[in-house]
C-alpha positions as CSV (number, residue, x, y, z in Angstrom):
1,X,-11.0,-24.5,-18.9
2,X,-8.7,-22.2,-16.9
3,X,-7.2,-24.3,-13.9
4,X,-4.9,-21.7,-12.3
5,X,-4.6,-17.9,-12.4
6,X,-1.6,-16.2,-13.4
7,X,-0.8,-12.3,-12.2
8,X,-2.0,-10.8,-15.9
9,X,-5.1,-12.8,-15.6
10,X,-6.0,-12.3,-11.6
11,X,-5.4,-8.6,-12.6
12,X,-7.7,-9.1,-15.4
13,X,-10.2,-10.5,-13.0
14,X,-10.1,-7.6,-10.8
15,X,-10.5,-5.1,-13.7
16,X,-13.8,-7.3,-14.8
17,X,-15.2,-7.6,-11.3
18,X,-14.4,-3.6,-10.8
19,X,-16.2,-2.9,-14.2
20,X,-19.0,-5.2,-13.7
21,X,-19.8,-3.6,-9.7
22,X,-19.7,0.0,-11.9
23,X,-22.0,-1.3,-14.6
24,X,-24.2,-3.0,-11.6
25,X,-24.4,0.1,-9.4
26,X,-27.4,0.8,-9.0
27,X,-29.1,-2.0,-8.8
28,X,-26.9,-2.8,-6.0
29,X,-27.5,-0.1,-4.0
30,X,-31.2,0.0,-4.5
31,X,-31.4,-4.2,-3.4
32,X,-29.1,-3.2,-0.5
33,X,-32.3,-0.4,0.3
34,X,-34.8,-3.4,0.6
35,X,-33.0,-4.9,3.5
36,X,-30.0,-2.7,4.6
37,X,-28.9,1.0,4.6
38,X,-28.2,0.6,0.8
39,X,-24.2,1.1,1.0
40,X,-23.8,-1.8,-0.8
41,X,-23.1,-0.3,-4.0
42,X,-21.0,2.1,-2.6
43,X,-18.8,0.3,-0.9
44,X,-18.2,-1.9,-3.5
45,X,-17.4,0.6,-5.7
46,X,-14.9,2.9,-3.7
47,X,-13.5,-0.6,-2.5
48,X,-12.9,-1.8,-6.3
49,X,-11.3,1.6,-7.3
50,X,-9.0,1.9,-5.0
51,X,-8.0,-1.6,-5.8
52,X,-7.7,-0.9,-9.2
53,X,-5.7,2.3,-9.1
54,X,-3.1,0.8,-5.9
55,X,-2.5,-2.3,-9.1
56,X,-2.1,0.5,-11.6
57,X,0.3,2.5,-9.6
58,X,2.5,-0.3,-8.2
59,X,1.9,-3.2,-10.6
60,X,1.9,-6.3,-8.7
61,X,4.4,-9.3,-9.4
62,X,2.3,-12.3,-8.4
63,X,-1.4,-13.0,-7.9
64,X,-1.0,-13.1,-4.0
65,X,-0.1,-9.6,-4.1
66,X,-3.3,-8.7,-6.3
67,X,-5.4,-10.5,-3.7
68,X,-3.3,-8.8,-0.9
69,X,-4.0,-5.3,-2.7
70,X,-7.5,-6.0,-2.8
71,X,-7.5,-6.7,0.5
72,X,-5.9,-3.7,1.6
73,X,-8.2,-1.6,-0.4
74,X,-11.4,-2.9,0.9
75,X,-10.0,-3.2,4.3
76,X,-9.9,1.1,4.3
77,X,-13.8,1.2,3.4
78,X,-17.0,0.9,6.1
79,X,-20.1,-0.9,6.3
80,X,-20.3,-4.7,6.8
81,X,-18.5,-5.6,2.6
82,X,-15.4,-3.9,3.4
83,X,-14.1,-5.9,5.8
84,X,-15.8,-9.1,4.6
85,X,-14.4,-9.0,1.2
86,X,-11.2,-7.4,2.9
87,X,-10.9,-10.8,4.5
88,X,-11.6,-12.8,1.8
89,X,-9.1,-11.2,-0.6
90,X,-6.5,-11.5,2.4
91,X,-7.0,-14.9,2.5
92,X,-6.2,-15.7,-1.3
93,X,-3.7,-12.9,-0.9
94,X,-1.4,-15.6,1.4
95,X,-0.7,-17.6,-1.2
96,X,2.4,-17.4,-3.0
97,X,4.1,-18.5,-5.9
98,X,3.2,-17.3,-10.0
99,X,0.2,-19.4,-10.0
100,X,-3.4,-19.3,-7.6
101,X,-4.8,-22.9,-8.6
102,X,-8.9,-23.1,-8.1
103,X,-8.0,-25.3,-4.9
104,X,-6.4,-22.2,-3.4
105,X,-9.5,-20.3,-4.1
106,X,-11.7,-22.5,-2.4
107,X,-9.7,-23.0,0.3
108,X,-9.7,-19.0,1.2
């Protein structure tokens, strides 16, 4: 059991989690029309690419910055999940060091 991410794995995670919202799209968006405006989906999406490509195009060199990148990314998007998840991923993103422990996860 993995105790503590490094940066190749919390970059690994983000590529998953970005792959996984593509994969889920639609369903996403069409739960997000049973109760909401159904941006959901959306959001996600444009939140996790930009993510993706700002890791890709200036590669990270702990898993703070990931998180912080994250952040950053989802910050710049609307309805309610940007700035939710935006403030989520800050918060990991304030750790430092090579290594995010599950401890530091929970805590953000």
């Amino acid at each position: 059991m993995m105790t503590t991410l490094s940066v190749g794995d919390t970059r690994a995670w983000i590529d998953r989690f970005a792959d996984a919202a593509e994969d889920q799209f639609d369903s996403l968006t069409d739960l997000d029309r049973l109760v909401g405006d159904g941006d959901f989906g959306m959001n996600l999406r444009t939140g996790l690419r930009s993510a993706v490509q700002r890791l890709r195009s200036d590669p990270p060199t702990s898993p703070g910055e990931v998180f912080a990148r994250t952040s950053d990314a989802f910050l710049g998007i609307g309805g309610t999940s940007g700035p939710l998840l935006g403030l989520w991923f800050g918060r990991i993103g304030a750790v430092s060091g090579v290594e995010v422990t599950a401890t530091d996860l929970a805590s953000a």
